[in-house]
Biotite code that builds the C-alpha atoms (Angstrom):
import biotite.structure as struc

atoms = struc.array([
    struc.Atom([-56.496, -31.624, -180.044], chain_id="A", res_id=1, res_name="UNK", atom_name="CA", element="C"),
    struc.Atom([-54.388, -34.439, -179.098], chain_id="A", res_id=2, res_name="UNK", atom_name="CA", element="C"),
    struc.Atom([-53.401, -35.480, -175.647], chain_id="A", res_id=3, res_name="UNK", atom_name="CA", element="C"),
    struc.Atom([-51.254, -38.089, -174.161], chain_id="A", res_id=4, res_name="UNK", atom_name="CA", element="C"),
    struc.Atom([-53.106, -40.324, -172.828], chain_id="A", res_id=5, res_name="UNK", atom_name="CA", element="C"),
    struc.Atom([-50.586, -39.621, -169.298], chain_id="A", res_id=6, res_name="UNK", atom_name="CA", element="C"),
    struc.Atom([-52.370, -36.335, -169.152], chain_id="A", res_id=7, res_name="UNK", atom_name="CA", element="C"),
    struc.Atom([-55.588, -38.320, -168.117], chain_id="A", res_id=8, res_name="UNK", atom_name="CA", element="C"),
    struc.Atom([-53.796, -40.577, -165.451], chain_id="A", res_id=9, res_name="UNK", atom_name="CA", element="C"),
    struc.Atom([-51.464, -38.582, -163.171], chain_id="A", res_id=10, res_name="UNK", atom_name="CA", element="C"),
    struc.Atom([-54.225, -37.586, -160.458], chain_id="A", res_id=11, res_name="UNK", atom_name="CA", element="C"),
    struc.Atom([-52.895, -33.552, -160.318], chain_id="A", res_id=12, res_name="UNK", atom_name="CA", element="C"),
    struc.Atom([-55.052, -32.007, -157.824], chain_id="A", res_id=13, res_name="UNK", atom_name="CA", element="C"),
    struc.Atom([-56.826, -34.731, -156.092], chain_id="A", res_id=14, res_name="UNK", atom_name="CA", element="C"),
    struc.Atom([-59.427, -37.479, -157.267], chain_id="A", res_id=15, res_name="UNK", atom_name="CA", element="C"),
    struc.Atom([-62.684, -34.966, -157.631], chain_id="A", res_id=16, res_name="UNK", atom_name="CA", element="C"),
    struc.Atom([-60.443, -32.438, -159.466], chain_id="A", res_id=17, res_name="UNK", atom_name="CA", element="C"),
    struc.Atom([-59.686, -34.945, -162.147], chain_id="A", res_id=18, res_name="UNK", atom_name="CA", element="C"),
    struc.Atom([-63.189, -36.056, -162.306], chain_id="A", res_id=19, res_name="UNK", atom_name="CA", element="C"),
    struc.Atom([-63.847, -32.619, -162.961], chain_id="A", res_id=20, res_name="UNK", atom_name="CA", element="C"),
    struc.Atom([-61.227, -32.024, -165.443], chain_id="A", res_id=21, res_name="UNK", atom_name="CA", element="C"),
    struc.Atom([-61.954, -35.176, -167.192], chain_id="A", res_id=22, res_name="UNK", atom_name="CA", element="C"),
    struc.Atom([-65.790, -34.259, -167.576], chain_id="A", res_id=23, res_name="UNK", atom_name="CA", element="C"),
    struc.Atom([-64.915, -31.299, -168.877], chain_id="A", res_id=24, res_name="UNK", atom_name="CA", element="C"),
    struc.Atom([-62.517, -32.842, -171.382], chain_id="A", res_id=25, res_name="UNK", atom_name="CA", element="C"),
    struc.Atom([-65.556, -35.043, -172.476], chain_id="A", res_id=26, res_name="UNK", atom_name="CA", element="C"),
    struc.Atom([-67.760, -31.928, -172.161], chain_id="A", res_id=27, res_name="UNK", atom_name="CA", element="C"),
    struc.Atom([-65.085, -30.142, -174.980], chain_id="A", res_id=28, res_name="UNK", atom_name="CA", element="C"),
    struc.Atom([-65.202, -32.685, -177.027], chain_id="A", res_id=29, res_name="UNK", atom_name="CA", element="C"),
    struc.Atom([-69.027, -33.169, -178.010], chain_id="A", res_id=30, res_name="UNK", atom_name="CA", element="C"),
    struc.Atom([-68.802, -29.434, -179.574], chain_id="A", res_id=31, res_name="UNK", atom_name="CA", element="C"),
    struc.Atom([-68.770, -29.444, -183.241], chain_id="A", res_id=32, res_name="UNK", atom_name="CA", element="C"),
    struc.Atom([-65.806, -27.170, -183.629], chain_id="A", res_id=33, res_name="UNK", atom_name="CA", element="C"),
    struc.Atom([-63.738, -29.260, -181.409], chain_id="A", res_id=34, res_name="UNK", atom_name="CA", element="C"),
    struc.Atom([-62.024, -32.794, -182.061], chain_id="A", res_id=35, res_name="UNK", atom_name="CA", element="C"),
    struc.Atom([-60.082, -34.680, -178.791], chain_id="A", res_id=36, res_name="UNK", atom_name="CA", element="C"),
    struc.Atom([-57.882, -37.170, -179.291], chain_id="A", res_id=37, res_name="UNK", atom_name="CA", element="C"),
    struc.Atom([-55.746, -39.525, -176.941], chain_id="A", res_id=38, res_name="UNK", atom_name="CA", element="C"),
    struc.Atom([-52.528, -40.539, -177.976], chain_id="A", res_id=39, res_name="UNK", atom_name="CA", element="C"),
    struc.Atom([-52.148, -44.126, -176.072], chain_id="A", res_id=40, res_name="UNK", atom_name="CA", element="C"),
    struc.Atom([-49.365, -45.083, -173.841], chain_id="A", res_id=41, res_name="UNK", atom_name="CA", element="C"),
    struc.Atom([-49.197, -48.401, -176.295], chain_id="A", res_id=42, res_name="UNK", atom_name="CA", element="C"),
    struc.Atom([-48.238, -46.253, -179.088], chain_id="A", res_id=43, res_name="UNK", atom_name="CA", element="C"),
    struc.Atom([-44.487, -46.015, -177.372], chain_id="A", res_id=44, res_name="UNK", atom_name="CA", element="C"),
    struc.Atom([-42.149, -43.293, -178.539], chain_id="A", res_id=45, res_name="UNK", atom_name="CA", element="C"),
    struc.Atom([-43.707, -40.383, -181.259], chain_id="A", res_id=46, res_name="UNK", atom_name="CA", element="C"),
    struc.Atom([-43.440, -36.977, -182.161], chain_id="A", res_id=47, res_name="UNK", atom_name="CA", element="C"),
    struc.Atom([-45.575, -35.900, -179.598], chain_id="A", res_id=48, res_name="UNK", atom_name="CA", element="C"),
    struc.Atom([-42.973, -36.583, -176.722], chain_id="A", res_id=49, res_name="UNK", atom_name="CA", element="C"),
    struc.Atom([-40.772, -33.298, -178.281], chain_id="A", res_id=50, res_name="UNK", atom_name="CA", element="C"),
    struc.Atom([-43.461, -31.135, -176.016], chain_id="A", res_id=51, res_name="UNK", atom_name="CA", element="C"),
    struc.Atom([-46.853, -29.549, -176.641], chain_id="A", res_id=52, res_name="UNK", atom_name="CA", element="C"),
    struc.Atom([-47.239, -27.033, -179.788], chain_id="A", res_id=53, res_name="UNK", atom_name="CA", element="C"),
    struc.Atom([-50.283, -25.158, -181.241], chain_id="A", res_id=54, res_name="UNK", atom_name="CA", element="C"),
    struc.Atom([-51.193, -24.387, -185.029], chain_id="A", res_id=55, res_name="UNK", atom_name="CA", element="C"),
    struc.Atom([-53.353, -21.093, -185.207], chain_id="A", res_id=56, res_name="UNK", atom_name="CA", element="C"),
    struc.Atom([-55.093, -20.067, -187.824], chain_id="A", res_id=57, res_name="UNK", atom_name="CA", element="C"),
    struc.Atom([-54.456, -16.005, -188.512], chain_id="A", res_id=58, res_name="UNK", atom_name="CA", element="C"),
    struc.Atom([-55.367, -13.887, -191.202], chain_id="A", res_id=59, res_name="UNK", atom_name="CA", element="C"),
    struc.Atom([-52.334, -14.169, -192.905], chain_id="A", res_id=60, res_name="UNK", atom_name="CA", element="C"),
    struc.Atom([-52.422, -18.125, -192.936], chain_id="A", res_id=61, res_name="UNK", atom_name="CA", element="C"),
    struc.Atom([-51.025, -20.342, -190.257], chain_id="A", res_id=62, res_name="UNK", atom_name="CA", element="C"),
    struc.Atom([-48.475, -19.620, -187.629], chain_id="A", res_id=63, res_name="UNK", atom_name="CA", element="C"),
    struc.Atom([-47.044, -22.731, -184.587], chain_id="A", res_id=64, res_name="UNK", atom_name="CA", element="C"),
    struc.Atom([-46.060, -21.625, -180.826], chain_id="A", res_id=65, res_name="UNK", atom_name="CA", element="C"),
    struc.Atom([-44.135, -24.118, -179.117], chain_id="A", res_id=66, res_name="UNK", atom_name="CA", element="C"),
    struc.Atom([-44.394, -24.274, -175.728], chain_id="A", res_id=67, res_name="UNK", atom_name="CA", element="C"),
    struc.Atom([-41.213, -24.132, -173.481], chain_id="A", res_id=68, res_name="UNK", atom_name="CA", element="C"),
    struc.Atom([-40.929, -23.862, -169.522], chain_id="A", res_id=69, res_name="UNK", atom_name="CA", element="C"),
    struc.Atom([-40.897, -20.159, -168.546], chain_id="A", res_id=70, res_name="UNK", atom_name="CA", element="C"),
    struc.Atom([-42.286, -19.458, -171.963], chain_id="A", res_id=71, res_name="UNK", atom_name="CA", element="C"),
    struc.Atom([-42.409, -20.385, -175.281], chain_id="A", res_id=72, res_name="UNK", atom_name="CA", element="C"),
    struc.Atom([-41.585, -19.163, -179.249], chain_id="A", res_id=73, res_name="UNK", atom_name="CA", element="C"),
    struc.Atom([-44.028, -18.172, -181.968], chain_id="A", res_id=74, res_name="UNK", atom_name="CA", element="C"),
    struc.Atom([-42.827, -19.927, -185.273], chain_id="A", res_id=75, res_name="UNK", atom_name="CA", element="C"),
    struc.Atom([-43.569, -17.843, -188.520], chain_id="A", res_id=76, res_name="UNK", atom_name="CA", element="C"),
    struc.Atom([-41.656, -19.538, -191.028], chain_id="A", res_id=77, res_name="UNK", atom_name="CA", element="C"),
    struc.Atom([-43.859, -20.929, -193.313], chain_id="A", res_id=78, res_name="UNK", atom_name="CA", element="C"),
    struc.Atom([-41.628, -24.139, -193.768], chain_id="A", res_id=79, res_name="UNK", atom_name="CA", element="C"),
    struc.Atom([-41.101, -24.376, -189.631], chain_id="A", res_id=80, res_name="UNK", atom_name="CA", element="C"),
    struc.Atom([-45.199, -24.380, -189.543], chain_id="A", res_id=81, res_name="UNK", atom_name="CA", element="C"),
    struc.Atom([-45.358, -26.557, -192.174], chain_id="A", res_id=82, res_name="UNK", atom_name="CA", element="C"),
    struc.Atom([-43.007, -29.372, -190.525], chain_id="A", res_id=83, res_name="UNK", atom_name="CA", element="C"),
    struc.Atom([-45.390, -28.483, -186.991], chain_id="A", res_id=84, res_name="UNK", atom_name="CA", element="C"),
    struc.Atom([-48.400, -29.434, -189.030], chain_id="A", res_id=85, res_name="UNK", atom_name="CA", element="C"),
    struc.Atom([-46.589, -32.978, -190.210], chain_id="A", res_id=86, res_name="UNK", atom_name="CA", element="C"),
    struc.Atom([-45.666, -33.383, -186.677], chain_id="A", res_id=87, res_name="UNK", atom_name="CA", element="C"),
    struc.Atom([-49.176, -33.126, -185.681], chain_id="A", res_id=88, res_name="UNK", atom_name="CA", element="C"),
    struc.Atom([-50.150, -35.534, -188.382], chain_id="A", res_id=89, res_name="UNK", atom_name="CA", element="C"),
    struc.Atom([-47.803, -38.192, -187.721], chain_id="A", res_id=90, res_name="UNK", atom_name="CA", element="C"),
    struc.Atom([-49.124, -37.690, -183.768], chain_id="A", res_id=91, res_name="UNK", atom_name="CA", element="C"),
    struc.Atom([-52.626, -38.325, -185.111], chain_id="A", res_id=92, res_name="UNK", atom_name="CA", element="C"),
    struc.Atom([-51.852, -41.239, -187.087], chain_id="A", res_id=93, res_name="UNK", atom_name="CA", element="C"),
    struc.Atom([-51.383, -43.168, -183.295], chain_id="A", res_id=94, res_name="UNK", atom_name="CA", element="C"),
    struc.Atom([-53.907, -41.371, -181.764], chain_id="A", res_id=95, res_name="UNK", atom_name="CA", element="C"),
    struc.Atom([-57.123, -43.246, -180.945], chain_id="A", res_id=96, res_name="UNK", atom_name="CA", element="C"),
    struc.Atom([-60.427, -42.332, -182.999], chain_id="A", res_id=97, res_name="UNK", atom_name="CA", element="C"),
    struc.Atom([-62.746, -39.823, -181.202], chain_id="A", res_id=98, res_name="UNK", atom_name="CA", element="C"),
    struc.Atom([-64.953, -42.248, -179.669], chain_id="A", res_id=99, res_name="UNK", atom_name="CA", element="C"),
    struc.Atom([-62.446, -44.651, -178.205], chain_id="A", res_id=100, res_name="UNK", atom_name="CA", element="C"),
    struc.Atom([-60.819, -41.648, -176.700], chain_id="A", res_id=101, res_name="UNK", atom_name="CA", element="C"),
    struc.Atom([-63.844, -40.301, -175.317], chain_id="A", res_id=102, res_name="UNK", atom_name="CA", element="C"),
    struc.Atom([-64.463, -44.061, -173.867], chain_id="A", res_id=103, res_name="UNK", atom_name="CA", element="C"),
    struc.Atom([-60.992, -44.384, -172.325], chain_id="A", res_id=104, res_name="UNK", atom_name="CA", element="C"),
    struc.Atom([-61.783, -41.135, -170.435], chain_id="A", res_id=105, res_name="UNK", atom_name="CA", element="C"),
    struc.Atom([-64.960, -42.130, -169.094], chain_id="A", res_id=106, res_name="UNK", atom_name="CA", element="C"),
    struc.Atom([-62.571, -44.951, -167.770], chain_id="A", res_id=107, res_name="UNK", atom_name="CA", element="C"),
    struc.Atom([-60.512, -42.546, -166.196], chain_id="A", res_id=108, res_name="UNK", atom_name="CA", element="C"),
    struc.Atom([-63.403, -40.913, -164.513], chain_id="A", res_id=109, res_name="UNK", atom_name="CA", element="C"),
    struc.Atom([-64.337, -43.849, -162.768], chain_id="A", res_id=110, res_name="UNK", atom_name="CA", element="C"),
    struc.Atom([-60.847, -45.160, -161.755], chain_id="A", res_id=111, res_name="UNK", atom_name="CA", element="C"),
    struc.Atom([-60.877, -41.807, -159.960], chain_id="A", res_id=112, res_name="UNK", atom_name="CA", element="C"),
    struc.Atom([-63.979, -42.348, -158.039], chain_id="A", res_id=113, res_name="UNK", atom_name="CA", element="C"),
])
């Protein structure tokens, strides 16, 4: 998974709802099926600012869903799923490493204390 790193800082909820949110970010990502990734404010303009998509494994291969307001669209098209998965890659390639990510969000826990 990668998330914008503004995800972590705009306090939704209240201070003790992000801590909670934020530990169980950090929580997530110490299970071995699950890798979370921040995508830093430094890295400027990416792919990633189009809007939030997911690449699910099925059966049948790989399918996207792009997520919309009000909704969304599943993408089939093997080529539209394979441009979703470069997308994702070229996100990645500015996202921090695991354990910087998990570091900045401990940071973010304790700004909201």
């Amino acid at each position: 998974m990668l998330l914008s790193e503004s995800v972590i800082d705009i306090p939704v909820g209240g201070a003790s709802v992000m801590q909670e949110q934020l530990s169980h970010l950090l929580e997530l990502s110490t299970r071995p099926n699950v890798i979370l990734r921040i995508v830093p404010k430094s890295a400027g303009a990416h792919e990633g600012l189009d809007g939030p998509f997911k690449i699910i494994a099925v059966k049948q291969g790989e399918v996207g869903f792009v997520e919309a307001p009000n909704g969304g669209r599943l993408v089939l098209e093997t080529a539209e799923v394979r441009g979703l998965k470069l997308r994702f890659d070229r996100i990645g390639s500015v996202a921090l490493p695991v354990q910087s990510s998990r570091c900045l969000i401990e940071q973010r826990m304790e700004s909201f204390r």
